[in-house]
C-alpha angles and dihedrals in degrees: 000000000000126000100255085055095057096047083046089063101044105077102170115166127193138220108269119189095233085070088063109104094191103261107109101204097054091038085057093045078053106050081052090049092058091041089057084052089052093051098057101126122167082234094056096025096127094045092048092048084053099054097043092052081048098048095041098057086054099043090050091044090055095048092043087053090046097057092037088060088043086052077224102198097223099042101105086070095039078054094054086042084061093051099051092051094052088046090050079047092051096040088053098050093044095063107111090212106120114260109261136177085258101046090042082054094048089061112037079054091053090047089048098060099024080063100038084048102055100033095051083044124029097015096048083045080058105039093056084049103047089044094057088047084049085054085047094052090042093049100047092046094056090046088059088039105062095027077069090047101049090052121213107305082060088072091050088061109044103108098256085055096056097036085062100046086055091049098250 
């Protein structure tokens, strides 16, 4: 096998920050995720294979969860995106034929875009949307917050409320 054939079949792809879609906890799970990808070795491949069915369940749990609490308006088909990933997974790994330097390729190939798709897509969709409902939370939080603070009289002297006492 010459050399232009094994880079070929490498097909390793790293965590950029323009995959990042602003919620910590999910951008970490995906730079592991990558990093799992990264790890499929026909040596390990079993393990591997282990740790990525493992990690993904949770990743896709955090990020459902996440939407859920959100009350994300187009989560029921980022949901379904989810299933069918894990059934085109399942349906891969499933195959009886022997692990190979081709079919290793294949899917770390399929996992690769599969990841840079959704995230740059769906994920960064969500992202924008779960950081304006995290604004939402913070602000009315501090509105209640300092209303609290500022005690009654404070009321009898916001602008609609004078203007209101003078008739106008």
């Amino acid at each position: 096998m010459s050399n232009e054939t094994k880079e070929r079949r490498v097909y390793v792809v790293e965590w950029k920050d323009a995959y990042s879609n602003g919620i910590d906890e999910v951008d970490d799970q995906h730079k592991h995720l990558f990093f799992l990808v990264k790890c499929l070795k026909l040596e390990t491949i079993e393990k591997t294979l282990d740790d990525l069915a493992d990690y993904v369940f949770s990743h896709f749990s955090t990020e459902q969860k996440l939407m859920d609490e959100s009350e994300y308006p187009d989560r029921e088909r980022h949901r379904q995106i989810h299933d069918q990933f894990v059934s085109n997974v399942a349906e891969c790994i499933a195959n009886d034929d022997p692990w190979d330097d081709e079919r290793l390729h294949d899917l770390r190939k399929f996992l690769n875009k599969w990841l840079i798709g959704h995230i740059m897509t769906d994920d960064q969709q969500f992202g924008r949307w779960y950081k304006q409902y995290q604004y939402n939370q913070n602000f009315e939080a501090s509105r209640y917050s300092a209303d609290d603070e500022r005690g009654l009289l404070s009321h009898l002297f916001k602008p609609d409320w004078m203007l209101r006492l003078l008739g106008k």
